[in-house]
N, C-alpha and C positions, 0 to 999 in steps of 0.2 A: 504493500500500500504506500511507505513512504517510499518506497523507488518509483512510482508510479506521479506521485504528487514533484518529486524532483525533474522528473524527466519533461513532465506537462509545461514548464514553462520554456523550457529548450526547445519543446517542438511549436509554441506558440510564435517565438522569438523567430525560429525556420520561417514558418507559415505566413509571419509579416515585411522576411528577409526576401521571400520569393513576390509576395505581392508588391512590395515596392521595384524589387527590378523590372515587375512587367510594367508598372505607372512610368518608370521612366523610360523603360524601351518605348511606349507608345507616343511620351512626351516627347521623345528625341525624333520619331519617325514622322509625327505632327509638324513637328518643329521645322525639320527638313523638305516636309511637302511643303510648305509654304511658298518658298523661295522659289522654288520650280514652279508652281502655277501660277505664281506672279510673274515671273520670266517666259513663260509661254503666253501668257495672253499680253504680253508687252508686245511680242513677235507680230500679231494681230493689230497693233493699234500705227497711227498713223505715226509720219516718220516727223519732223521739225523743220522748216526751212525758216531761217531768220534773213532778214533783206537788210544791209548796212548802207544807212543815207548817203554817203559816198561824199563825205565832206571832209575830209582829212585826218578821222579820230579811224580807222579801219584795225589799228594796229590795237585799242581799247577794245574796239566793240567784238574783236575774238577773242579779247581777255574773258573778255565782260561774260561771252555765250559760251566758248569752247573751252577758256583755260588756255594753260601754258603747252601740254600736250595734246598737238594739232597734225591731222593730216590732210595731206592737201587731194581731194579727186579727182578735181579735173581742172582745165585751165582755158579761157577763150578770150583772146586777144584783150588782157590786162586783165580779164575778171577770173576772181577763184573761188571756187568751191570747196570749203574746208570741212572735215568735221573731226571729232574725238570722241575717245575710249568713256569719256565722264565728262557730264553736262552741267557746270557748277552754276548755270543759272534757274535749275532744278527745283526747288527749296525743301527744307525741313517741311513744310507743307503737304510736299508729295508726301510722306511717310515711307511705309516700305515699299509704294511702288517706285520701280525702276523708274531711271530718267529716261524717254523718247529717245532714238536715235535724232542727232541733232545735226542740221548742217548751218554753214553761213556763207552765203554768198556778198560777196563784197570785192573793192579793187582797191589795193595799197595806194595806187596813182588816182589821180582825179577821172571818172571817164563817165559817160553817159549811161545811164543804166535804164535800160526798154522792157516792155511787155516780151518780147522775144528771147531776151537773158535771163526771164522767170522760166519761160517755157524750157529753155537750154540747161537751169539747172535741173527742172523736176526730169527731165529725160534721164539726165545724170543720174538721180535718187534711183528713179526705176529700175537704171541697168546696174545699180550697186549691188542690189540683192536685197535689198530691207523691203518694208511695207511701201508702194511708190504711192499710195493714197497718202496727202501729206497738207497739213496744218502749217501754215504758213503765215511768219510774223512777220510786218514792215513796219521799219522804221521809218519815220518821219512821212518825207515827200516821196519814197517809194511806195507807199499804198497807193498812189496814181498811177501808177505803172501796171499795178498789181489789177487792180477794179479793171481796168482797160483788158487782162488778161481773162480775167474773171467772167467780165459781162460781155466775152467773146468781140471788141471792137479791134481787137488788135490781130496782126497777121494769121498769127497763129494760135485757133480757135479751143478754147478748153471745154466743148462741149463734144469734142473730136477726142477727149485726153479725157474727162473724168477723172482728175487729177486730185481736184483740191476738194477738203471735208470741212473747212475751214479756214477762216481767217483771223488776225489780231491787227490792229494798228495803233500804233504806240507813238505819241504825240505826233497825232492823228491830224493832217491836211484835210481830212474826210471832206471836210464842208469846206474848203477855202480858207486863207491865212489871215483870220480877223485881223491880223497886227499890220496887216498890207495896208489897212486905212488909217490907223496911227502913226504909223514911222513910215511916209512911203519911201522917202530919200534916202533912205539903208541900200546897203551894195549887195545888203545879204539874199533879198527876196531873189536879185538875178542869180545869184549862184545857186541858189536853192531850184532854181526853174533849170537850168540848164543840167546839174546832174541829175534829172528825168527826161531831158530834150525838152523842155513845154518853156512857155515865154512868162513875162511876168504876169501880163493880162491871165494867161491862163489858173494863178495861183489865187484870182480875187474870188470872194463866196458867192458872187454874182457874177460868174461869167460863161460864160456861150460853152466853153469846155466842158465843166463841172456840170452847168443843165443837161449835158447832154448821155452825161456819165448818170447823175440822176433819175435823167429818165429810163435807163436799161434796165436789168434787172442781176441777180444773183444767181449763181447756180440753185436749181431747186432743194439739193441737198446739205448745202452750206451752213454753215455755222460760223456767226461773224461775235466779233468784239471788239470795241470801240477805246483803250486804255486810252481815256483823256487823261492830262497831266495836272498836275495839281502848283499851286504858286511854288512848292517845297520844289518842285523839280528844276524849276526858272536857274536854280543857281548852277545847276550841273549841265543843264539841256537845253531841252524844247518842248513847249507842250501848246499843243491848237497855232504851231507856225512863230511862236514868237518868243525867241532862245535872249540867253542873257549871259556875260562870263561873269564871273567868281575871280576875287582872290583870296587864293588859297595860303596867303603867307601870314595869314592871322593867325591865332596863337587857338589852339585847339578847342580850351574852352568854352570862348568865343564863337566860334565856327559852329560850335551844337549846341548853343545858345539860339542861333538863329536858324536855324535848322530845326529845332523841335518849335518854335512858335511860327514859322511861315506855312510848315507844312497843314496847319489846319485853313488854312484861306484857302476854299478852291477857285478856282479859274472855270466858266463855260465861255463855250467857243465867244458870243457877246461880249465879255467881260475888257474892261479897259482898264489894261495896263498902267495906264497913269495913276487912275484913283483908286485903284485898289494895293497895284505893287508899290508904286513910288513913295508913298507916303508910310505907309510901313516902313520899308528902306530904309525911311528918312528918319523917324523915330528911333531907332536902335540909339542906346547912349553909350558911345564908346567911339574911341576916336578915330577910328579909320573902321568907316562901312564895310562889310562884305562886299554888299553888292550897290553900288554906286548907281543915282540917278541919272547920273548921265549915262554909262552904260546900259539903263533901262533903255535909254531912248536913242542909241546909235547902233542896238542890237546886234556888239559883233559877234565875232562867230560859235557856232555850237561847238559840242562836244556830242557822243554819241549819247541815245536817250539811257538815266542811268537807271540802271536796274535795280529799285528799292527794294527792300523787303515786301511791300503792299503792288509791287507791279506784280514783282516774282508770284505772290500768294496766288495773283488774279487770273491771271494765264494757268498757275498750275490748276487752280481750281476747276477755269471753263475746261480746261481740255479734259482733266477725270471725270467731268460730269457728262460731258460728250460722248468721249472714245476711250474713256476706263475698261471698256469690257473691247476693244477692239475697235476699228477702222467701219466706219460704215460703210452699206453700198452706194454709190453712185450712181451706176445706170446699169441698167438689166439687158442684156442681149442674145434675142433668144432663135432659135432657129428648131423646127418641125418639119421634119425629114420621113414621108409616109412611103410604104412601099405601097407600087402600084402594078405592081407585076401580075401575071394572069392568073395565079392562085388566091388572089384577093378578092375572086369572083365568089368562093367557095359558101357551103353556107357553114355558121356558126350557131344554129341554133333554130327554130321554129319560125320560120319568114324575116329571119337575119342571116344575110351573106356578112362578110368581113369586111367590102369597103362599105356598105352605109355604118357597119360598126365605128370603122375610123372618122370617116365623115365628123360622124356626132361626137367624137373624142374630141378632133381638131376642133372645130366650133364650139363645145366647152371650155377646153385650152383659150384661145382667145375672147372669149367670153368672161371669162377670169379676169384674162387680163383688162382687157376696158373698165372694170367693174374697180381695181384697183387702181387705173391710172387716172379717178374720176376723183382719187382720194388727193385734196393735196399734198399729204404729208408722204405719198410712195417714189420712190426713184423713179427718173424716167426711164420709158422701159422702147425696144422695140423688137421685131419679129420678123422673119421669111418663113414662107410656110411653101414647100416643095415636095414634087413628087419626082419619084423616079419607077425602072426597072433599068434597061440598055439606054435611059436618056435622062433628062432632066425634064422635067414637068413644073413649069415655074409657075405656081397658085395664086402666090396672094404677098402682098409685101403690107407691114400694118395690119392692127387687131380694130380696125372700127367693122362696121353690121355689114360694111358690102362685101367684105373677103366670104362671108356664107354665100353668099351666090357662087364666085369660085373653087368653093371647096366644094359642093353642090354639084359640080359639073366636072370632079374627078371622074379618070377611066382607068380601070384598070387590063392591062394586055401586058404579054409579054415576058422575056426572064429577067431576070435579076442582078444587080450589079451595086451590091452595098457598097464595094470599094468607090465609087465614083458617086454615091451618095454624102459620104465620107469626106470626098476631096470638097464636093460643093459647102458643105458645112463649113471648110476649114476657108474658102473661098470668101463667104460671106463675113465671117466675122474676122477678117483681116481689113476691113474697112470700119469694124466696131469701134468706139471710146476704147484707145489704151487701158485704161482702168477698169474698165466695165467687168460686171460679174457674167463672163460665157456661158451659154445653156444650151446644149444639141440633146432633141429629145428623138430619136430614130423608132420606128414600129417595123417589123418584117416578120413576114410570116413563116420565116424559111431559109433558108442556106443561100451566098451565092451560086447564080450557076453561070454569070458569066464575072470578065474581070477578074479582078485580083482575088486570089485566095488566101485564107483566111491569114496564115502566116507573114504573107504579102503586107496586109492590113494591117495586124496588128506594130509591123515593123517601122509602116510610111507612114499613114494618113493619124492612125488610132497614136503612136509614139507624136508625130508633130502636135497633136490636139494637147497631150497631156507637156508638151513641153511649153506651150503657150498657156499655159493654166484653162483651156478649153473640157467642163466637162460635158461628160456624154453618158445619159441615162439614155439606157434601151428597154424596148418592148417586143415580149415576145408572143406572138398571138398562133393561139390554136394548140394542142396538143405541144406538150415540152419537148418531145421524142420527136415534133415533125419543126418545130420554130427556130433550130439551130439556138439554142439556150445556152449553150458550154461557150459558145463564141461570141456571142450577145452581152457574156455573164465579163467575160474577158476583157469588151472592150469597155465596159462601165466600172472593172473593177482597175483596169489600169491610167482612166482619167479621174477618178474621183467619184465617178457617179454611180447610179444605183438601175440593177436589172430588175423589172416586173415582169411576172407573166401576166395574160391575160390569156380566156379562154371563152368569151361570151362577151356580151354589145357594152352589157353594167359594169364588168371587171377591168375593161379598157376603158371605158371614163373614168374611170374610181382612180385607177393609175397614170392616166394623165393629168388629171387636177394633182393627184399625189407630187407628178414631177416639177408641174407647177409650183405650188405651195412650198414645196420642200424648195425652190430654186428662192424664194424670197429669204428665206432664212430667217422666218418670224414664227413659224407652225407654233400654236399656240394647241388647236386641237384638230388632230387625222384621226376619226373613230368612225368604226362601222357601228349602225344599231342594227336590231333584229325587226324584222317583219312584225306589222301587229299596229293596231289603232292609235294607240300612242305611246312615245316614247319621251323621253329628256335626256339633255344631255349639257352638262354643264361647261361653262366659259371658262369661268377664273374670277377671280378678284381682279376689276379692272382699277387701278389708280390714275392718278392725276400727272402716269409719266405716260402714259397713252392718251395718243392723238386720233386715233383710229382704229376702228375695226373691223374685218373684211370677214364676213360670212359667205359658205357658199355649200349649198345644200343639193344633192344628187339621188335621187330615186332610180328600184328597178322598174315600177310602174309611175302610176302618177304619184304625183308630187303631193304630200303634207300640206297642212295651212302650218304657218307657222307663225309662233308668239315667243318674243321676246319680253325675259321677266329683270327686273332688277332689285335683287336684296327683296324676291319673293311678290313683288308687286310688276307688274303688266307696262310695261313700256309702252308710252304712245308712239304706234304706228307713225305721226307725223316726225319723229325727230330722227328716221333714217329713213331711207330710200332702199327701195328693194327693183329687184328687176327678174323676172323668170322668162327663160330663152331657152326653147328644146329641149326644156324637163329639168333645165338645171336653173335654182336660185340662186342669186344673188343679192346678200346684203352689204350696205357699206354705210356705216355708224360714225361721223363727226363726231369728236369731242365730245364724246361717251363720258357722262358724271360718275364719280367714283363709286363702287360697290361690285357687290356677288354678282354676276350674270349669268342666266341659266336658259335652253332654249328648249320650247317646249312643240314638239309635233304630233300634228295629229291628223288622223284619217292618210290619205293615200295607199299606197300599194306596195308589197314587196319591200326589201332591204334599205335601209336607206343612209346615207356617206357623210359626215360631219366635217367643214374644214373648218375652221378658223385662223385669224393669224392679228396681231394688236401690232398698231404702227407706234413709235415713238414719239412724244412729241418733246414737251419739256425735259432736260435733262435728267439721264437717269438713276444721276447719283454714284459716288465713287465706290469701286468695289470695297467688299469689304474682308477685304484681307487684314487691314489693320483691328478688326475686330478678333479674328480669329486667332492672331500672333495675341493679341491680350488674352483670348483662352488659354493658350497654348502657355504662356506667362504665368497664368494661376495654377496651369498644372505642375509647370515647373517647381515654382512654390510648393504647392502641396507637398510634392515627393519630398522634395529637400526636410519640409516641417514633417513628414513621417519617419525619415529618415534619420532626423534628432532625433524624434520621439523614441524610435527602433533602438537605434545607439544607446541614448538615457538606459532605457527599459533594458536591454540586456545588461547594460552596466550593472543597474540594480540587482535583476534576477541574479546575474554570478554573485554578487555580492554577498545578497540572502544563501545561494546556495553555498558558499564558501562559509558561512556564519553557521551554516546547519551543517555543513559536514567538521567544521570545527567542534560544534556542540557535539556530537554523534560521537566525537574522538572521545570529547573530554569526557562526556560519560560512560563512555566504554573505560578508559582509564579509570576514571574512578569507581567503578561499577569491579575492575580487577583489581583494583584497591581492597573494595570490601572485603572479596576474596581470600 
């Protein structure tokens, strides 16, 4: 009994020795996922382009962005593309997410910098290998270059590029250089026009240039930010066009004397320099000004815009709240590759042959899409829709209602030649947005029999697709054993994309909306329900970071009525629009109020297909890894505070035990004492 009560606290001590090693193996392995999943969705997000005003401060403003370890990428006639390993204009803000790949385009010499040198850098981005969708910050009077680039006025069109997710402009020309009607007689407005090529006129808030820049518009997917500068920045920079120098050979204390009380005056673009900066200025009691009133008013030269702590915060903030979770899409580029070869006469089921099966696939397919591109908040999107067997059958270019008339008057005759289905795919979207996200969705009911063979295929056309980031979901219709499926399976697993079968008219819509939906990258809900009077099928919790929401409902017979409920109450029909077109619905929900959304059907016929998908609208908030590393934090804690505890507690236990087997001694001794 007493070897039993000894032993109990030895094996207690084990049993809290092995539990704490597993807390901290789990804590360490926690600990360690972290960094990798932040490092892989960083791979995802967009890349940094900083634009340097081009006034003489060039050798600053790589300090400022890249730091002192800098590489240089590329080079074109004086201007340079730099970037580095670590981006110190990052901040403590970011937290544990990684800093963006960063670049800086700028020129050491004075030289003109064009909407064409923005284009020439993001080429650069593209072929480095990083994310080429890229967030782009200008400095000063290069945001003029930049809008010019932007709202496609300039040569070289960025609706052709799908390039940019975003913008920043950082004492910000945006509106014109209110300071241009205060000090016109400064030398500086010229120099400030000429390194963008633009003239002085062009720099007034009222002039013929700027209205014309106003009137255009943004890319539809853009995300812009306006860092106006505040009076604090006057002594380093420039902020709304109207810069000021500093001397810096005041005596420290001094200098953050007037540095912490200017920074609360802000400046908007209206604001006048004279009564608001000069007399402050003038006030300071100390015998030599920082910043001198007459340097207010002869404006000489800037310095790069400085990067304070509350810029740094602001940019870091817009962009995790944007593209924290990755790079969004840009524009959507799709191509529908139908076989038309003479086995598509065949039937597929009780007064369905397999081309009205595709027919009504294709026209779903683009039905979809109109349905989303009605939303403003979806990429822009566009489409070829092509048949083949030994030719090319050119359908329909664009998803509005008259390509149904073309797809309607498909013929099928003839063999088969996917290889040259293939090349046409790779043909059309070589004229796509560089950036855009590629979609080739192919149906064939069968094996080539003329053309290239399989191997052929998989080596030229299917290898070029997947080197261009071109995916390619296939469909295989009819019987697996007769659809050539192995080879179908092959070419969607070697681009990225995904094979369906189908075997009936309902199973090939079900799986084109599928390649659809899944090609936006928003699939919120793909569920089949079961046949029967009614059914429900729930939404999600929509919040106030969705802009949109695209329903679209597909029956094997007739179609459901359908009622949308929110947090259990009946949605008025008047706050979305619905459209139903050849058995397939479509819903599309504006700025949907926050709550549970559930959809409730009822009556129709046979089987019926669920999509959903919620567009973004408002920022959706920075991930939250830095919450997770604070778990990961606590547990760290814990183990450690068990691990005293464990320590403590065997300490003691030996202790006791060591006191009880002294006693045991001394009693036995004395016990052969008595003896």
């Amino acid at each position: 009994m007493n070897q039993h009560r000894a032993t109990l606290p030895c094996r207690l001590s084990g049993l809290c020795a092995a539990l704490i090693l597993v807390l901290a193996a789990l804590t360490c392995a926690f600990s360690l996922a972290l960094p990798q999943q932040a490092l892989a969705r960083d791979d995802r997000r967009p890349s940094v382009l900083v634009i340097d005003a081009g006034l003489g401060d060039y050798d600053r403003a790589v300090l400022n962005w890249l730091g002192a370890e800098t590489q240089t990428v590329a080079e074109n006639t004086g201007l340079l593309l730099k970037t580095a390993p670590n981006a110190p204009w990052w901040p403590e803000a970011g937290g544990t997410d990684p800093a963006p790949t960063t670049f800086l385009l700028g020129a050491p010499q004075h030289r003109v910098l064009s909407s064409s040198d923005i284009a020439w850098a993001l080429d650069r981005i593209r072929e480095s290998g990083v994310q080429p969708r890229t967030f782009v910050v200008a400095m000063g009077a290069t945001g003029l270059p930049l809008r010019e680039y932007a709202q496609d006025m300039a040569p070289v069109t960025q609706s052709m590029r799908a390039d940019l997710v975003g913008m920043a402009f950082c004492g910000t020309p945006n509106s014109g250089y209110s300071g241009i009607k205060l000090y016109p007689e400064s030398d500086l407005w010229g120099t400030i026009a000429d390194t963008v090529g633009l003239s002085v006129a062009d720099l007034q808030p009222d002039s013929e240039y700027l209205a014309k820049l106003n009137a255009g518009s943004l890319p539809r997917m853009n995300k812009s930010l306006i860092v106006n500068g505040s009076v604090g920045d006057l002594a380093f920079g420039m902020t709304d066009g109207a810069g000021v120098a500093a001397d810096f050979s005041l005596p420290p204390s001094v200098s953050s004397q007037v540095m912490t009380t200017r920074a609360n005056v802000t400046l908007s673009q209206t604001a006048d320099l004279t009564t608001q900066w000069k007399p402050f200025a003038s006030s300071i009691d100390y015998p030599q000004r920082a910043v001198d009133g007459q340097l207010v008013e002869r404006l000489s030269g800037m310095s790069s815009y400085e990067l304070s702590s509350e810029v740094q915060s602001q940019l870091c903030e817009f962009y995790l709240s944007w593209f924290g979770d990755g790079a969004p899409v840009t524009h959507n580029s799709n191509t529908l590759a139908l076989d038309l070869s003479g086995s598509m006469v065949d039937m597929i089921g009780p007064n369905e042959d397999k081309l009205g099966a595709a027919k009504l696939a294709a026209k779903d397919y683009l039905q979809a899409m109109r349905a989303c591109s009605e939303l403003a908040q979806s990429a822009p999107m566009d489409v070829s829709v092509y048949g083949f067997n030994v030719r090319i059958a050119e359908i329909a270019q664009g998803y509005d209602a008259s390509s149904n008339g073309a797809i309607d008057g498909m013929q099928a005759r003839g063999d088969t030649d996917i290889g040259l289905a293939l090349e046409r795919a790779l043909s059309y979207m070589a004229g796509a947005p560089l950036c855009a996200d590629k979609h080739v969705l192919l149906l064939s009911d069968g094996a080539a029999t003329q053309g290239m063979r399989d191997a052929q295929m998989l080596a030229g056309p299917v290898a070029e697709a997947q080197r261009r980031g071109i995916v390619i979901d296939t469909v295989g219709f009819g019987e697996a054993g007769e659809s050539n499926a192995g080879f179908l399976r092959s070419v969607s697993d070697a681009t990225g994309g995904t094979y369906y079968q189908a075997d009936d008219t309902y199973s090939l819509r079900v799986n084109f909306l599928k390649s659809y939906y899944a090609s936006l990258a928003l699939s919120l809900v793909d569920e089949e329900l079961p046949a029967g009077a009614q059914a429900s099928q729930g939404i999600g919790l929509i919040d106030n970071h969705t802009s949109a929401i695209q329903i679209g409902v597909v029956a094997q017979g007739a179609l459901p009525q359908l009622t949308l409920t929110r947090d259990t109450a009946t949605v008025d029909g008047g706050e979305y629009s619905s459209v139903e077109e050849n058995g397939l619905l479509s819903v599309q929900y504006s700025d949907p109020p926050t709550g549970t959304y559930e959809l409730q059907l009822n009556g129709g016929e046979g089987a019926r297909h669920v999509f959903a998908v919620k567009l973004p609208g408002i920022p959706l908030g920075k991930p939250v890894v830095g919450e997770q590393q604070d778990f990961s934090l606590f547990l760290l804690i814990a183990t450690g505070v068990l691990l005293v505890a464990a320590l403590v507690g065997t300490v003691v236990l030996h202790n006791r035990k060591s006191r009880v087997g002294v006693g045991a001694v001394d009693a036995g001794a004395r016990k052969s004492g008595k003896r």
